[in-house]
N, C-alpha and C positions, 0 to 999 in steps of 0.2 A: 549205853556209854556211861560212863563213870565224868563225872565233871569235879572240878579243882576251886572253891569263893573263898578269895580275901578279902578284906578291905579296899584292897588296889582294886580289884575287878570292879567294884560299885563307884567308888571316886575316891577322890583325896583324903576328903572330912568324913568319909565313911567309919564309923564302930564299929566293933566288934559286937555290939547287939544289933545292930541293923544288917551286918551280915548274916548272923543266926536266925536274923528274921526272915530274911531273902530267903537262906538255904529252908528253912521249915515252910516255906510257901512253895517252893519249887517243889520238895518232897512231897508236900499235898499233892502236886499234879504232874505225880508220878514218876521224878527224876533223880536219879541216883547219882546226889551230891553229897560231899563231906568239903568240910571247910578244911583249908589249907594252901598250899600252892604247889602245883603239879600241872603235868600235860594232861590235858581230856585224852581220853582213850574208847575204844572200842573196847568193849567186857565180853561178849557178844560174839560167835562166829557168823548169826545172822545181820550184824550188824556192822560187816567187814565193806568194803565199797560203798557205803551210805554213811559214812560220817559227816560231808557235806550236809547234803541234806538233814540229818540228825540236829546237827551243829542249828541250823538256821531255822528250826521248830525252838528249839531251847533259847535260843537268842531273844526269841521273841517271849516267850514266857519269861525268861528272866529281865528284858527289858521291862515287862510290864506289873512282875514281883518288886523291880527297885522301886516304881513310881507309886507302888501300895506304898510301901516301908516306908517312902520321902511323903506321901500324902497325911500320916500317920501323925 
């Protein structure tokens, strides 16, 4: 899946370099993000019916990429 990081996605007082820090940490492990604002999508034919689940691995990784970048 292709995934969509603004500053809105991370919080309020989030930058534009703590974004780019989010997304190069999420890329480290393995997630095919570009900053911007879009729908997540499926890229993927095998990845058609498991967006849910997709969605809720990634949540968790980027939850725990913002709390690097705030720890920072």
């Amino acid at each position: 899946m292709k995934f969509f990081i603004a500053e809105g996605n991370i919080g309020s007082d989030a930058t534009k370099e703590q974004t780019e820090k989010v997304i190069e940490l999420l890329r480290a492990k393995g997630w095919d993000v570009v900053y911007g604002i879009g729908k997540n999508k499926a890229t993927d034919v095998s990845e058609f019916g498991k967006e849910e689940s997709i969605l809720d691995a990634f949540t968790v990784d980027f939850m725990a990429c913002i709390a690097q970048v705030e720890g920072e």
